[in-house]
MMTF fields as JSON, N, C-alpha, C and O atoms, coordinates in Angstrom:
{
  "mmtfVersion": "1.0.0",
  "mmtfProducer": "UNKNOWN",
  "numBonds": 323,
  "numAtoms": 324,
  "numGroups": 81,
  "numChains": 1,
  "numModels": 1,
  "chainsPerModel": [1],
  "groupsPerChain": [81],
  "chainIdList": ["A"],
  "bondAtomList": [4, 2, 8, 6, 12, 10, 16, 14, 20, 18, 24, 22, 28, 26, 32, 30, 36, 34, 40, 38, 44, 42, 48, 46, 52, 50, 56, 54, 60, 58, 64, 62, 68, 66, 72, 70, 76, 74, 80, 78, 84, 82, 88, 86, 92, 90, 96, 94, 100, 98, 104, 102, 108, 106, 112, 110, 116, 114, 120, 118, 124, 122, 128, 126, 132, 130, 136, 134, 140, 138, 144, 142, 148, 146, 152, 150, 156, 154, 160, 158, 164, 162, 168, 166, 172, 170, 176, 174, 180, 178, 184, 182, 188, 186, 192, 190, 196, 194, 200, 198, 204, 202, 208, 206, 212, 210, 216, 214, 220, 218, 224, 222, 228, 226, 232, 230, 236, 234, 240, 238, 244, 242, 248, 246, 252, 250, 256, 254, 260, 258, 264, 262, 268, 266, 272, 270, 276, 274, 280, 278, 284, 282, 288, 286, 292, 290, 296, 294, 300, 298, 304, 302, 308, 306, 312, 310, 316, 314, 320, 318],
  "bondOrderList": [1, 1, 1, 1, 1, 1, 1, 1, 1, 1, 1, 1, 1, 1, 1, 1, 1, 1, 1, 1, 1, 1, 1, 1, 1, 1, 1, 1, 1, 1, 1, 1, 1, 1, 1, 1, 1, 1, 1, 1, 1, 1, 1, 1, 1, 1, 1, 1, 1, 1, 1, 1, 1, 1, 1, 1, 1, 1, 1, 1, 1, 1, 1, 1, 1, 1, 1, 1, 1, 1, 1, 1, 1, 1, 1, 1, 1, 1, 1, 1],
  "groupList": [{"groupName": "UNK", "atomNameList": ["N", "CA", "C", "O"], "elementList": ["N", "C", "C", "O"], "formalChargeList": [0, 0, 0, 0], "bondAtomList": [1, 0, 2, 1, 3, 2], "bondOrderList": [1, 1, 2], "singleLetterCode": "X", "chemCompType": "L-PEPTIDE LINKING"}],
  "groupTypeList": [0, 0, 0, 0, 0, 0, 0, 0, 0, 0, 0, 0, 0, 0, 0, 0, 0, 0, 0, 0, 0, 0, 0, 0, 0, 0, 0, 0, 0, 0, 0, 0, 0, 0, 0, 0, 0, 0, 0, 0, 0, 0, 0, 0, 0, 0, 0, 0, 0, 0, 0, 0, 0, 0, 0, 0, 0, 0, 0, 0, 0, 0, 0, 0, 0, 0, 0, 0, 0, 0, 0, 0, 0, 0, 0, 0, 0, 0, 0, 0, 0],
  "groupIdList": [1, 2, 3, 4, 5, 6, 7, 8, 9, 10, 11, 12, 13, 14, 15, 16, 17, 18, 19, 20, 21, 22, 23, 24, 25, 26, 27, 28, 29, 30, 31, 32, 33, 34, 35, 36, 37, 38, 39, 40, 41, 42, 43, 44, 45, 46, 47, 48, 49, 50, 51, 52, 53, 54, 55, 56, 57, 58, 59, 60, 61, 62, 63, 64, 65, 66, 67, 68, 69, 70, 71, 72, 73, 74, 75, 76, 77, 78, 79, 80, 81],
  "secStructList": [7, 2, 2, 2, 2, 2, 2, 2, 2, 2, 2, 2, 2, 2, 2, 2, 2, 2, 6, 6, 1, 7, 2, 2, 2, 2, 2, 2, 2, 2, 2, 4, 4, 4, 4, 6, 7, 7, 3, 3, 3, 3, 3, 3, 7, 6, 6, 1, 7, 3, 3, 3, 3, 3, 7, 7, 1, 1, 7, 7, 7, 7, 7, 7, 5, 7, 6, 6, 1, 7, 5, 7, 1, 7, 7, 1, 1, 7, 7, 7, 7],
  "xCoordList": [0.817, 0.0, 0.868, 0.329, 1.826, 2.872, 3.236, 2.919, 3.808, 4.529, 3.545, 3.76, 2.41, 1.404, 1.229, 1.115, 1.222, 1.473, 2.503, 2.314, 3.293, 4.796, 4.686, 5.237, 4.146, 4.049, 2.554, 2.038, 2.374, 0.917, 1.92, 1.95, 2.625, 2.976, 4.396, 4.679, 4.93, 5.766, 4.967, 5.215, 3.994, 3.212, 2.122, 1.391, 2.078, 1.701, 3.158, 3.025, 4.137, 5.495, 5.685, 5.715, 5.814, 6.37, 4.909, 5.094, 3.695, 2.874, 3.319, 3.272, 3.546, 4.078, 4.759, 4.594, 6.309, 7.498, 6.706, 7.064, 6.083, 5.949, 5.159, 4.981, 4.167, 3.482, 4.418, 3.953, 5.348, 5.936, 7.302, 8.201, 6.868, 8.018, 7.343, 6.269, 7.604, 7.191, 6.954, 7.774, 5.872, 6.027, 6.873, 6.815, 7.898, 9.348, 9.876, 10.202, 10.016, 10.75, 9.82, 10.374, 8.487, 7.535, 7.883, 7.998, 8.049, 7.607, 9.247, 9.238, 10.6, 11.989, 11.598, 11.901, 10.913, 10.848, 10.15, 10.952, 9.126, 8.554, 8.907, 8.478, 9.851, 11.27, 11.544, 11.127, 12.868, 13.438, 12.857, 13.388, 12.009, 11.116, 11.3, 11.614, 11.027, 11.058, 12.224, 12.262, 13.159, 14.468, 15.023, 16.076, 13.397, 14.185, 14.555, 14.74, 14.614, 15.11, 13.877, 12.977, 13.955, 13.064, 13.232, 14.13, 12.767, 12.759, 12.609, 11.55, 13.804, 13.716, 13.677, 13.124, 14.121, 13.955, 14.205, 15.15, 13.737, 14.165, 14.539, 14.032, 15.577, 17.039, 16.564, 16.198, 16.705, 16.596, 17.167, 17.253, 17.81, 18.405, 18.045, 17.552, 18.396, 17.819, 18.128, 19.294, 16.916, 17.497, 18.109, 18.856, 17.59, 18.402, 16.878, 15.855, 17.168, 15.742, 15.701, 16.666, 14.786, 14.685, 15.445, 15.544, 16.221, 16.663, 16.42, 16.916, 15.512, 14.917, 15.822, 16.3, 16.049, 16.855, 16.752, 16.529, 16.837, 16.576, 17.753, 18.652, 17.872, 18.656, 18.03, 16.874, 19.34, 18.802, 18.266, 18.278, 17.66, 17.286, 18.239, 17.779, 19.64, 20.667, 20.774, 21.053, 20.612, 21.003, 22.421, 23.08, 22.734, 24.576, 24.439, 25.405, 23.732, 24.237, 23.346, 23.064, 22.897, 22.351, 22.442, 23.492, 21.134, 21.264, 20.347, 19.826, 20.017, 19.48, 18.4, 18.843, 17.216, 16.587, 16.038, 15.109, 16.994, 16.991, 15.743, 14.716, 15.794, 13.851, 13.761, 12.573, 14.543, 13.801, 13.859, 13.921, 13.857, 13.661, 14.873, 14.693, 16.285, 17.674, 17.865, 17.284, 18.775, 19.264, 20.763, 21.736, 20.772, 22.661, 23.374, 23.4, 23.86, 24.508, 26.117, 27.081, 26.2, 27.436, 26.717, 26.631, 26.313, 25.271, 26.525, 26.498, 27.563, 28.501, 28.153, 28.528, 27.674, 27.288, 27.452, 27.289, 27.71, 27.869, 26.579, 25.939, 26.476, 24.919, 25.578, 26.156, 25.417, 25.938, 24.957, 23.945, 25.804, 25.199, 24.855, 24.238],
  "yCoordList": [-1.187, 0.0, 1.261, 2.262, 1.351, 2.275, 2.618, 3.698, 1.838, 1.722, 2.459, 3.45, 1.991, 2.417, 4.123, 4.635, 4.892, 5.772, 6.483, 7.086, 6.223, 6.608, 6.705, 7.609, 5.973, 6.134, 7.079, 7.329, 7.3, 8.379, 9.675, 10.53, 9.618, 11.104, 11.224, 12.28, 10.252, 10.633, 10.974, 12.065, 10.227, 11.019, 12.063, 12.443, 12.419, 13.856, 15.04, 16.228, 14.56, 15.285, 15.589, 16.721, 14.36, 14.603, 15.343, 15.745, 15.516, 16.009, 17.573, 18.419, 17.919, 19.134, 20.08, 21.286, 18.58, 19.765, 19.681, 20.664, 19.119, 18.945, 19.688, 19.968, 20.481, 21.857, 23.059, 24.184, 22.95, 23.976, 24.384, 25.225, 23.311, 23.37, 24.062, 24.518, 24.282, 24.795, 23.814, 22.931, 24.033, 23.251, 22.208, 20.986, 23.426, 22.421, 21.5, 20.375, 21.751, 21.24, 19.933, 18.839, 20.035, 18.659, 17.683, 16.478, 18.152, 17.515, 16.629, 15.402, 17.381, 16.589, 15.603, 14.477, 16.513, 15.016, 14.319, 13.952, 14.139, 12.656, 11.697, 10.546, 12.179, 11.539, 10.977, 9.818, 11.647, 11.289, 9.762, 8.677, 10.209, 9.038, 7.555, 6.48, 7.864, 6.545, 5.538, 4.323, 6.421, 5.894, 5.99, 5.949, 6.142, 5.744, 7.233, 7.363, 8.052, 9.623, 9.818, 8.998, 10.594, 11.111, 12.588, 12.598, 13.491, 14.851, 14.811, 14.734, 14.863, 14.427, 15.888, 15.717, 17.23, 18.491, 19.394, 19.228, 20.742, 21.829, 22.738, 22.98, 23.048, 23.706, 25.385, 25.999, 25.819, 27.21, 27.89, 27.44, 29.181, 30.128, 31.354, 31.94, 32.136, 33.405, 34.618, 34.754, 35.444, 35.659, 34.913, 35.45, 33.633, 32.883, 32.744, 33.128, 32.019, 30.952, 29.908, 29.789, 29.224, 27.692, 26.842, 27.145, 25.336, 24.767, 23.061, 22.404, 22.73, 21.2, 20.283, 20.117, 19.619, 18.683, 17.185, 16.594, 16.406, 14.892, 13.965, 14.456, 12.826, 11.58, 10.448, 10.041, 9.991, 8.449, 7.455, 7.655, 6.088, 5.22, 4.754, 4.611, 4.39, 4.036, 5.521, 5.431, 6.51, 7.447, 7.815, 8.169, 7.687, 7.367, 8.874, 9.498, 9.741, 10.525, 11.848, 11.234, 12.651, 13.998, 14.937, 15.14, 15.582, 16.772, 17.817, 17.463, 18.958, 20.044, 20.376, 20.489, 20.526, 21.333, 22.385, 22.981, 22.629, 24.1, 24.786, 24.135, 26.098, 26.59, 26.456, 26.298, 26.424, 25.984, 24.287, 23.797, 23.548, 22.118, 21.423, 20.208, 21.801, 21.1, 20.412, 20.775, 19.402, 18.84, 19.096, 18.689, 19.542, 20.299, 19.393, 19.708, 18.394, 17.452, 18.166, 17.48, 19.095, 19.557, 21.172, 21.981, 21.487, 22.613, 23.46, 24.691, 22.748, 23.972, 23.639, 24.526, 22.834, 22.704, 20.833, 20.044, 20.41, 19.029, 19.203, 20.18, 17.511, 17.324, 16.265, 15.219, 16.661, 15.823, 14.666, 14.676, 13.408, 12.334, 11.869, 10.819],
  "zCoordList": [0.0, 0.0, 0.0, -0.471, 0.343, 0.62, -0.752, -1.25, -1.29, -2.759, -3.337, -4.034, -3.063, -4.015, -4.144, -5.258, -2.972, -2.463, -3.6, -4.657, -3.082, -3.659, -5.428, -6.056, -5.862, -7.126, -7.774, -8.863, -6.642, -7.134, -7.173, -8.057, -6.154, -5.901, -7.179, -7.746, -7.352, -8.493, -9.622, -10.136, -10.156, -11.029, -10.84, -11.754, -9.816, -9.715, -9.758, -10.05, -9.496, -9.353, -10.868, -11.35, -11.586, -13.102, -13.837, -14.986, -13.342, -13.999, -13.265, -14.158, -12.527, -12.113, -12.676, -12.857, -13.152, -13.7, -15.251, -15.9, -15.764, -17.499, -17.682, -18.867, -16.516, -16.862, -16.652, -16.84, -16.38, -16.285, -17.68, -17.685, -18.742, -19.846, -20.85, -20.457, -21.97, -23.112, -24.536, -24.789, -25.349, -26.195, -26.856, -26.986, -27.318, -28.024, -26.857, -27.234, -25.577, -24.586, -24.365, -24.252, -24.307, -23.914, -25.252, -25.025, -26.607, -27.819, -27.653, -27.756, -27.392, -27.036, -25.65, -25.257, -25.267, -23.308, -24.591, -25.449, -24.79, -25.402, -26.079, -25.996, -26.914, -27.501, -27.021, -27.017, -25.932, -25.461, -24.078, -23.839, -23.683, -23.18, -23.864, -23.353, -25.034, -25.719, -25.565, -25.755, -25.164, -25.172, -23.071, -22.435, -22.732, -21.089, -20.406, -19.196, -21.126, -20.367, -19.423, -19.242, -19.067, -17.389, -16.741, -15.898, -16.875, -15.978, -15.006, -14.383, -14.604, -13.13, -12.253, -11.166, -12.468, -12.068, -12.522, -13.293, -12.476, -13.333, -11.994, -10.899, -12.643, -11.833, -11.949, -12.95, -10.667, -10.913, -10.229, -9.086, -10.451, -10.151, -10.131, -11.094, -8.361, -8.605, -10.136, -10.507, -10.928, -11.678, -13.152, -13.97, -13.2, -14.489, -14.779, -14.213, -15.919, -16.578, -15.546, -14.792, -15.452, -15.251, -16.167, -17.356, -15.464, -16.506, -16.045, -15.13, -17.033, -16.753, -17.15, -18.272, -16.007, -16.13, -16.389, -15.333, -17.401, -17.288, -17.588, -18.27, -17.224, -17.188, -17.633, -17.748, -17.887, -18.723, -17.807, -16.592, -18.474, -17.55, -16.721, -15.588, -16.83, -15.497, -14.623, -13.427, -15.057, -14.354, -14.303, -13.325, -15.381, -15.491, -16.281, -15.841, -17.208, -17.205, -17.645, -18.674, -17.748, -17.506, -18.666, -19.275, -18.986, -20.354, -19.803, -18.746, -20.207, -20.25, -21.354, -22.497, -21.191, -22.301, -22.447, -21.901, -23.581, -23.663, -24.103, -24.296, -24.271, -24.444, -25.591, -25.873, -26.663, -28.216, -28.066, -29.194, -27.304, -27.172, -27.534, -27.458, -27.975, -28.374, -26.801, -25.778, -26.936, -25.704, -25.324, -25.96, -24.639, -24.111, -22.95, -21.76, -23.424, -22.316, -22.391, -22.732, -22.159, -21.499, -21.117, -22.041, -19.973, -19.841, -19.031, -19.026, -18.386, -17.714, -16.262, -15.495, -15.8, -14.337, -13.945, -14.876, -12.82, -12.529, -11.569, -11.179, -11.325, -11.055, -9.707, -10.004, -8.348, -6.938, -7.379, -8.08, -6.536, -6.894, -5.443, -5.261]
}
């Protein structure tokens, strides 16, 4: 019952950050989905844009999407593990 829990609230979480992206950026997450990627948070800074962050299915490694929807896996920032 717990589990069960837990997985409501992740998909209320990922329905959260995916209202908060822009067209081009949802139409690359869906893509990228296909292939196991995941938004896992959008990074923000006082003063900057927002910057949504997703990883692959191992979690081994991390990209950025940018606001015209391109994917930037070298964004200039490391991600604590």
């Amino acid at each position: 019952m717990v589990d069960k829990e837990r997985r409501a609230d992740t998909k209320a979480n990922q329905a959260a950050l995916k209202r908060q992206l822009n067209d081009a950026q949802l139409l690359t997450l869906s893509e990228l989905e296909h292939f196991g990627w995941e938004l896992k948070f959008i990074r923000r800074k006082p003063f900057q844009p927002a910057v949504p962050v997703v990883f692959d299915a191992e979690r081994k490694r991390f990209a950025v999407l940018e606001e015209d929807g391109t994917i930037n896996d070298k964004p200039g920032f490391e991600i604590r593990g």
